[in-house]
C-alpha positions as CSV (number, residue, x, y, z in Angstrom):
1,X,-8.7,-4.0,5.1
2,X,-5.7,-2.1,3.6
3,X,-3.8,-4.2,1.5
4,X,-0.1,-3.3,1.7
5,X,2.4,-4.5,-0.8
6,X,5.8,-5.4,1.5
7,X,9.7,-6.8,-0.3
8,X,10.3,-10.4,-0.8
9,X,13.3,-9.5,2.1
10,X,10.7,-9.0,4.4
11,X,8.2,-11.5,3.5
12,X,10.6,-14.4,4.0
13,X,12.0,-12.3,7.3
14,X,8.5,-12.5,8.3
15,X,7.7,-16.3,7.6
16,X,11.4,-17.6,9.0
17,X,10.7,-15.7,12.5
18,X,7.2,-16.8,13.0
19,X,7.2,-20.1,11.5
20,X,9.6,-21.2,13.9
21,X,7.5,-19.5,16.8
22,X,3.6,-21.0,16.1
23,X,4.6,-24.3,14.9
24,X,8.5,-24.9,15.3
25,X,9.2,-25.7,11.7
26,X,12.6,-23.9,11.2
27,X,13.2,-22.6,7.0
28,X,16.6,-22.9,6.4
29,X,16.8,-19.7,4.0
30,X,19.1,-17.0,4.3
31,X,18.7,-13.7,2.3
32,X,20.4,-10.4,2.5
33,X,18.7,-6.9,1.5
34,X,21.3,-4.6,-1.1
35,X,20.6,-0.7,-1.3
36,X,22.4,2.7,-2.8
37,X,23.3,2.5,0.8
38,X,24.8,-0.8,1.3
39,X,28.7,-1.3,2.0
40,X,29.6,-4.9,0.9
41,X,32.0,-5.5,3.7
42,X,29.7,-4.5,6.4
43,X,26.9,-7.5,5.1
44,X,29.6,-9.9,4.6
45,X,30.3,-9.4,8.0
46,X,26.6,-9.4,9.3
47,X,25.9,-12.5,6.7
48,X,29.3,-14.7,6.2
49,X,27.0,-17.2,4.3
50,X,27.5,-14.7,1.6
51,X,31.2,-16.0,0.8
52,X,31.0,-19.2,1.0
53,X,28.1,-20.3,-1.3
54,X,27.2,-19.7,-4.8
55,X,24.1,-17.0,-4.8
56,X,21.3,-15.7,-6.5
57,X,20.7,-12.0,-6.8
58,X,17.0,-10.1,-8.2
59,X,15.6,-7.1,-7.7
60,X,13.3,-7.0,-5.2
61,X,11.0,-4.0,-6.3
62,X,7.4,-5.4,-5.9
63,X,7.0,-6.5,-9.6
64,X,7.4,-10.2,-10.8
65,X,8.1,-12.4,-14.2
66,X,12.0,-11.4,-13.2
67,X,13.2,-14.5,-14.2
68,X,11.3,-14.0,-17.6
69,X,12.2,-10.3,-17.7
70,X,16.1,-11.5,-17.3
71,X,16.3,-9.7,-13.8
72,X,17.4,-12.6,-12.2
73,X,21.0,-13.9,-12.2
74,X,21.9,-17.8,-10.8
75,X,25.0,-19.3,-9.7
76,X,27.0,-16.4,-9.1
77,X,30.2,-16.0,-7.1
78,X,29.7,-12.7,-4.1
79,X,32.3,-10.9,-6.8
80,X,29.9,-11.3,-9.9
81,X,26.7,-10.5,-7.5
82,X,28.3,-6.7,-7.0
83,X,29.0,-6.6,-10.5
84,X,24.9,-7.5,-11.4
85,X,23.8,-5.4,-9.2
86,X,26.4,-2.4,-9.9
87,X,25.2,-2.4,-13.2
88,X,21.8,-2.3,-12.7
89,X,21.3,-0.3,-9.4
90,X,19.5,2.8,-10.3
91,X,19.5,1.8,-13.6
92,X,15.5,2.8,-15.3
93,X,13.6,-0.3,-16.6
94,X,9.9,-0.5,-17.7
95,X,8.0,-3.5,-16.1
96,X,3.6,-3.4,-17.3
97,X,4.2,-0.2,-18.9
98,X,5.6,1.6,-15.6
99,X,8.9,2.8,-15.8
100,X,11.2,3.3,-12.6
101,X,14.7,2.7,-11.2
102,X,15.7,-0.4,-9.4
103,X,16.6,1.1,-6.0
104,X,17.0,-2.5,-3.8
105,X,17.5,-6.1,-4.6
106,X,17.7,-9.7,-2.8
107,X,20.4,-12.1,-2.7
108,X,20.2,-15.4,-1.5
109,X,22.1,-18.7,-1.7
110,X,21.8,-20.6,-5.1
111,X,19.6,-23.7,-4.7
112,X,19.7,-26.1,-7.3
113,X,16.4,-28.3,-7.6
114,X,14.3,-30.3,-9.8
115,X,10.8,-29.9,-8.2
116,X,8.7,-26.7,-7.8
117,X,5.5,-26.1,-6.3
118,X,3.3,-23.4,-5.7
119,X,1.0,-22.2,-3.1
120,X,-1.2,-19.1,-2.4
121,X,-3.2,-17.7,0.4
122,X,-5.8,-15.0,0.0
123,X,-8.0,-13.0,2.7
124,X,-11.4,-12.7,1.4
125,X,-14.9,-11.0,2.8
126,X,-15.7,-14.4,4.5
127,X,-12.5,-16.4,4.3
128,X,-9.4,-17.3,2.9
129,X,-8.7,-19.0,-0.7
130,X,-5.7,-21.7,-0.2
131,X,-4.3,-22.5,-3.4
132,X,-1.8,-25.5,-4.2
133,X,0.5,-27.2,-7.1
134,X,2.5,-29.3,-7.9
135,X,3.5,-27.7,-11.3
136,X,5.2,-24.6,-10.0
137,X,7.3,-21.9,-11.5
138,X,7.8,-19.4,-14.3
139,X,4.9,-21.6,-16.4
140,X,2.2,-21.9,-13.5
141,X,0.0,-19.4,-15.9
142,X,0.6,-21.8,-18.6
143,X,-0.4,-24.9,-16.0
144,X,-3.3,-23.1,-14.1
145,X,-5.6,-25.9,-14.8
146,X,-3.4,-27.7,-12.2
147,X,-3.4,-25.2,-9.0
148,X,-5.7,-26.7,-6.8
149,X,-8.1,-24.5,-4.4
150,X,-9.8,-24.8,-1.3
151,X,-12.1,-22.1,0.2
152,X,-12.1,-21.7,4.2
153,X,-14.2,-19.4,6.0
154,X,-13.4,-17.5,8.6
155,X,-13.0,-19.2,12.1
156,X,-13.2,-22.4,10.3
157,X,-9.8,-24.5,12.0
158,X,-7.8,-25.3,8.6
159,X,-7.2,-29.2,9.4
160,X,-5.5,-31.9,8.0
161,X,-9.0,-32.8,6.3
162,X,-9.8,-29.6,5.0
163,X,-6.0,-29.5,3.6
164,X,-6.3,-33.0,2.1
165,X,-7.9,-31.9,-1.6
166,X,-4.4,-29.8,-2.0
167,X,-1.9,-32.5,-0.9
168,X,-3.8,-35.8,-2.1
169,X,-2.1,-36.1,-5.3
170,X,1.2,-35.9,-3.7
171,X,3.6,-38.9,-2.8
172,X,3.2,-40.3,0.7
173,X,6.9,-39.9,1.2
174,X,6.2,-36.1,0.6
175,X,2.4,-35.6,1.6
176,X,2.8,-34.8,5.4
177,X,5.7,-32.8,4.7
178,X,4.1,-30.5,2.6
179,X,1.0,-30.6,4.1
180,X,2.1,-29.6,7.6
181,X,4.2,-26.8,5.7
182,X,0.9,-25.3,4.4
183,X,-1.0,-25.7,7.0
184,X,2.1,-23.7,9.2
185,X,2.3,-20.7,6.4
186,X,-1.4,-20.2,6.6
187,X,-1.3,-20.0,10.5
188,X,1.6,-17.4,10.3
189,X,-1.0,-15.9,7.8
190,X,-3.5,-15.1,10.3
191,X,-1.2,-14.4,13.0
192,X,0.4,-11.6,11.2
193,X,-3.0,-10.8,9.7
194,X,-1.1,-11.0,6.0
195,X,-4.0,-10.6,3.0
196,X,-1.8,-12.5,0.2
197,X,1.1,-15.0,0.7
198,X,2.4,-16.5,-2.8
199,X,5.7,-18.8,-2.8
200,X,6.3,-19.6,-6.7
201,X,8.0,-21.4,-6.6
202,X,9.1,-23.3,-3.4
203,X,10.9,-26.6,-3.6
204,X,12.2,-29.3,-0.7
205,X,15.8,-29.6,0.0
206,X,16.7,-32.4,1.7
207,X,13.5,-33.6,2.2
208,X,12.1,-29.6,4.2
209,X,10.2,-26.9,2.5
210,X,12.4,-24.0,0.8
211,X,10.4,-21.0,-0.3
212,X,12.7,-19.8,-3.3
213,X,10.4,-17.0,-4.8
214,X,7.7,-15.1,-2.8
215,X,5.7,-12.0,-2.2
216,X,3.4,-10.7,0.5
217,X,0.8,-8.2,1.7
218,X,-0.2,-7.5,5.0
219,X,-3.0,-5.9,6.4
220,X,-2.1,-2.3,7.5
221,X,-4.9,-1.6,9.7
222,X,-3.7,-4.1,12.2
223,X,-0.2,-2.5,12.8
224,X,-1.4,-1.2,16.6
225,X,-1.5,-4.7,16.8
226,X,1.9,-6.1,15.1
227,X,4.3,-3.6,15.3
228,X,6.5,-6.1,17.4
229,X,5.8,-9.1,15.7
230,X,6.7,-7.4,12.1
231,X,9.4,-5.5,13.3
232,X,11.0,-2.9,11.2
233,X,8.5,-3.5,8.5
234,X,8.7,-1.1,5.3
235,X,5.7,-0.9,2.8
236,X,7.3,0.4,-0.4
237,X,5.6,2.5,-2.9
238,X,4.2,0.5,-5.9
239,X,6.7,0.5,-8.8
240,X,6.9,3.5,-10.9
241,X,5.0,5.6,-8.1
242,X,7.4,8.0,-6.9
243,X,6.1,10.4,-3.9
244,X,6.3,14.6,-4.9
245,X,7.4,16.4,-2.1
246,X,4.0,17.6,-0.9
247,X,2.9,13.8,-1.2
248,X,6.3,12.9,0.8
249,X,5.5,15.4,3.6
250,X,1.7,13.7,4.0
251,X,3.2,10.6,3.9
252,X,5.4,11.2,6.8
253,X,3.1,13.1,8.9
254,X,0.6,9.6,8.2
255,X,3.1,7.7,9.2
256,X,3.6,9.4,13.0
257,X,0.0,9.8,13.7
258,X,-2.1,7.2,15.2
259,X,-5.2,8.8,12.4
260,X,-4.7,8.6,8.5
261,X,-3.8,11.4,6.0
262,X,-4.0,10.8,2.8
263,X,-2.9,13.2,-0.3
264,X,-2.1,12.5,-4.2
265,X,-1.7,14.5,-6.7
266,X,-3.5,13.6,-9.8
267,X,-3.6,17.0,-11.9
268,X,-1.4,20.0,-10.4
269,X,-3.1,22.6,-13.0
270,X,-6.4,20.9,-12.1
271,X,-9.8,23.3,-10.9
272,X,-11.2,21.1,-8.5
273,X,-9.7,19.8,-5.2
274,X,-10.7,18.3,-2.4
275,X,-10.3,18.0,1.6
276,X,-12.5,14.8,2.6
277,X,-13.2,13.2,5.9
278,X,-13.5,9.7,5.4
279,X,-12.1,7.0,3.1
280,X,-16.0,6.5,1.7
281,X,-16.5,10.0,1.5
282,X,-13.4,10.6,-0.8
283,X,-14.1,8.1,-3.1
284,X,-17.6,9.4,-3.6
285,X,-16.4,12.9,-4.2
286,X,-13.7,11.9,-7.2
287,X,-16.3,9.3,-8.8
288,X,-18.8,12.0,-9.2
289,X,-16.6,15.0,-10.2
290,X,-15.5,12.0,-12.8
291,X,-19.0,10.5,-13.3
292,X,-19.9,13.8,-14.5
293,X,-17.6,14.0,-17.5
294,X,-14.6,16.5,-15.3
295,X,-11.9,13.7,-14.0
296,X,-9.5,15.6,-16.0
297,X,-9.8,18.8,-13.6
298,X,-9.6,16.8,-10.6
299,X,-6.3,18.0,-8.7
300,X,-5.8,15.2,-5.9
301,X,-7.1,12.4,-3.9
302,X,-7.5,13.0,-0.1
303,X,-8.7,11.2,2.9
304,X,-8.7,12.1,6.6
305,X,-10.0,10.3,8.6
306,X,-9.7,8.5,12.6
307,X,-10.0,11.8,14.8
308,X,-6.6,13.1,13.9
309,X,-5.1,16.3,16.2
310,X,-5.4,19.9,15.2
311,X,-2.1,20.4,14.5
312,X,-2.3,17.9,12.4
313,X,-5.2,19.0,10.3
314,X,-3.1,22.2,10.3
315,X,0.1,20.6,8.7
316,X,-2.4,19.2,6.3
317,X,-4.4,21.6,5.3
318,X,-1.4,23.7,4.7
319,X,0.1,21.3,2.1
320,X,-3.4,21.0,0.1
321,X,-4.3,24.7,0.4
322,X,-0.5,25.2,-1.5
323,X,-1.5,22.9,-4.1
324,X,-4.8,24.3,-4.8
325,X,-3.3,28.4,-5.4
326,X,-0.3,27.2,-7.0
327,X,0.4,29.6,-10.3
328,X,-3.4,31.9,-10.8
329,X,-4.1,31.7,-14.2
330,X,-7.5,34.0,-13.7
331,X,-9.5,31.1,-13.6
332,X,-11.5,30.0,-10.8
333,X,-10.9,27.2,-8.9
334,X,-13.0,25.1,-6.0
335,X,-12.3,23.2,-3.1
336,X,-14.6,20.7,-1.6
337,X,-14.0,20.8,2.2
338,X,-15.8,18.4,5.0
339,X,-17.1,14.8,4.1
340,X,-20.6,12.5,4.8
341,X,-21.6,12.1,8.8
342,X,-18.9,11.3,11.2
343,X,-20.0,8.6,13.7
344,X,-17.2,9.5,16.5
345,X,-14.9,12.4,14.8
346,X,-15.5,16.0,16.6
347,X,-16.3,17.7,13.3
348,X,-15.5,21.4,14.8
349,X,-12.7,20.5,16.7
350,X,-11.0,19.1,13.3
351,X,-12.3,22.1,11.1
352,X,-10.2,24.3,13.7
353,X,-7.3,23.3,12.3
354,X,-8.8,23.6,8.8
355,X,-9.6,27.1,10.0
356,X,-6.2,28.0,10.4
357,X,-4.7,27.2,7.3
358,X,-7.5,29.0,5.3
359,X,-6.8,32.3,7.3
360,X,-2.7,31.7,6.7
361,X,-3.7,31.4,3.3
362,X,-6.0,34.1,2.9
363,X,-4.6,36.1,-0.2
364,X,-3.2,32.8,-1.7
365,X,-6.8,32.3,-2.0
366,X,-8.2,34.9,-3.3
367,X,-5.2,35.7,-5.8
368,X,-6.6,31.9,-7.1
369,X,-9.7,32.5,-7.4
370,X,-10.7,29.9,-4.7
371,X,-14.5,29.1,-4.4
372,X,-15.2,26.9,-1.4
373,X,-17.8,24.2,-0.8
374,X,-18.2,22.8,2.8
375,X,-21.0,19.6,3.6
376,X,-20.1,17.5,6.5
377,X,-22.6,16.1,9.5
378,X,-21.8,14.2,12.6
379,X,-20.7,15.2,16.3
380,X,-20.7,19.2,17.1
381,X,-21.1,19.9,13.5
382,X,-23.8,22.4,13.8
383,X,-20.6,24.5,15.6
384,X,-18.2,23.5,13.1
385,X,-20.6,25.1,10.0
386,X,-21.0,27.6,12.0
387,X,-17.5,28.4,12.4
388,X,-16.7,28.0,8.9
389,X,-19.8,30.1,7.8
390,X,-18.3,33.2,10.1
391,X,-15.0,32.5,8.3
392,X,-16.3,32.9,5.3
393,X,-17.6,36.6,6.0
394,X,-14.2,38.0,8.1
395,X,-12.0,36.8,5.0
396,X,-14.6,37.6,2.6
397,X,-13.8,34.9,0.2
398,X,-16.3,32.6,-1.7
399,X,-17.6,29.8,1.2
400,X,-21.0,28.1,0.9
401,X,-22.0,25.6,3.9
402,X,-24.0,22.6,3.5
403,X,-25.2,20.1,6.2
404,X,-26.1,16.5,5.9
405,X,-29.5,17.7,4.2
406,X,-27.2,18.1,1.1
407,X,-26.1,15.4,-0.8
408,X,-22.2,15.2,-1.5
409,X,-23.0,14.4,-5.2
410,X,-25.0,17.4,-5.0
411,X,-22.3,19.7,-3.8
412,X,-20.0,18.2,-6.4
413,X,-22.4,19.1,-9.2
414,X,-22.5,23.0,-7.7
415,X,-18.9,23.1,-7.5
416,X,-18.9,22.2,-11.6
417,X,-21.4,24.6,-12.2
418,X,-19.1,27.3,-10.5
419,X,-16.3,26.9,-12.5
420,X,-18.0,26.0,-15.3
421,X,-19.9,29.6,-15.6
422,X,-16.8,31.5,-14.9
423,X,-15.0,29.3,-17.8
């Protein structure tokens, strides 16, 4: 399960639509999404509620403790909510040591209350942790001792008696109220297939459930199945991450393929880089090369992975191969191409698109000194190594070729030793 970060615009988009759909209750909240883009007229025309109530206005940039951070600004007229955010839009701030602009914010009506709760929902391996209080808001870290928690494991129907623990403090003129509101939120939960739903706080006006504060995650693995349903979802970079333009291209080529591609930069002047098949294999690869004291020459993080086309592979091997000759300094340099055993993923027919790039960037490479390590296993890889070992000799570069007999902590350790004896 991928955990993806989405706006608070979206989370409450999401909740409105679909609580209304599985269990009929119908939120009353409005919100409105501001941008570097937005023209005020146009969104008073979309959302006329905008005019005619007093609102609140917050960035909505995937980091909380606004209110505490003095982001957030109550009771405004639609005048003073362009002023805020004119002031602030693009404007740098620092929020848990990461600095970045604010780029988009969230205004919504202005709800005055005396009452907060809080609730949380949480996918786990066998379940889901449903969290409740009755002492919500900016103190809920101070009044932890009062959240309440339930554990439900999966395919286990979340009734009214396995909701009861949360609610049974409450008042009985509240009780069913709240507790059919929970019990709604966490079926939206698994319909969406959301990972984390928080609401701190959300309060009751006239006697229904208003989520005033909230943030999500959804799962995105299960987009083939909720494209619909989540509509013209965005999952935003976390705050201070901005995407380079090599990282931008991978992302958008991700983002039209049914596979995944992967690529971040962690050291551009870094000696060691990597191509990886597989989310596990990746990881494996920059733990050892950083288990074994060289993290600081590690260029990049990459996965690919989910049988992903040749031309594909191509695009992407292109962008990592640019990286890894960027500005010889004499020293040399490896890559580590290939991954652990595929269970389903053709390993020549990807490495043909691999063998493309390398041959496009044949004097690239050996202008940067490029030794290269290959180790993968699975479906037709005997032809795959065999390919790549007959690259090797027609471009006469550096390429050693390893099976699944080798170990890919093994190769990493070579692929040390190789830049470490030229050092």
């Amino acid at each position: 399960m991928a955990r993806k970060k989405i706006r608070e615009y979206d989370s409450k988009r999401l909740l409105k639509e679909h609580l209304k759909r599985i269990c009929g209750i119908d939120l009353q909240i409005l919100s409105a999404q501001v941008t570097e883009s937005t023209d005020f007229k146009e969104l008073v025309e979309k959302e006329a509620w905008l005019e005619s109530t007093k609102l609140v206005v917050k960035p909505d940039m995937l980091f909380g403790k606004r209110g505490k951070s003095g982001l957030v600004a109550l009771n405004l007229d639609l005048a003073q909510v362009q002023d805020f955010v004119k002031q602030r839009l693009g404007v740098e701030v620092e929020m848990g040591g990461c600095k970045a602009p604010i780029t988009t914010f969230i205004i919504e009506p202005f709800v005055p209350h005396e009452q907060e709760f809080y609730l949380s929902i949480v996918s786990e391996r066998l379940g889901c942790t449903i969290s409740f209080s009755e002492c919500g808001g900016i103190e809920i870290e101070e009044n932890w001792d009062k959240v309440k928690s339930i554990f439900l494991p999966t395919e286990k129907p979340f009734t009214s008696e396995e909701c009861a623990p949360l609610v049974a403090t409450l008042p009985l003129e509240v009780r069913s109220k709240i507790e059919g509101f929970i019990r709604g939120v966490f079926a939206v939960f698994q319909d969406l297939d959301f990972s984390f739903i928080e609401m701190n706080p959300f309060t009751l006006v006239n006697g229904e459930p208003y989520p005033l504060d909230m943030r999500g995650e959804l799962d995105d693995t299960a987009t083939f199945k909720n494209f619909k349903k989540w509509g013209d979802i965005v999952f935003p970079l976390p705050f201070g991450r901005v995407l380079s333009n090599t990282e931008g291209f991978i992302h958008n080529l991700d983002e039209k393929t049914s596979a995944s591609l992967k690529f971040t930069v962690l050291n551009p002047k870094g000696r060691i880089w990597t191509m990886v098949a597989g989310g596990g294999a990746s990881v494996i690869y920059a733990d050892t090369v950083g288990d074994l004291g060289y993290a600081s020459e590690l260029g990049n993080y990459a996965e690919y992975s989910g049988a992903p086309k040749e031309d594909e592979v191509l695009q992407y091997a292109r962008v990592i191969l640019d990286c890894v000759t960027a500005e010889p300094d004499g020293r040399k340099r490896v890559l580590l191409i290939g991954g652990g055993i595929a269970n389903f993923t053709d390993v020549a027919a990807t490495f043909n698109g691999i063998i493309r790039a390398l041959r496009e960037k044949e004097s690239k490479l050996k202008a940067a000194r490029v030794h290269i390590y290959v180790r993968r296993g699975g479906p037709n890889y005997q032809v795959g190594l065999a390919k790549m070992r007959a690259l090797g000799k027609e471009l006469g570069i550096p390429l050693e070729v390893y099976g699944p007999e080798a170990t890919m902590t093994g190769i990493c350790k070579q692929a040390i030793d190789c830049i470490m004896a030229a050092a």
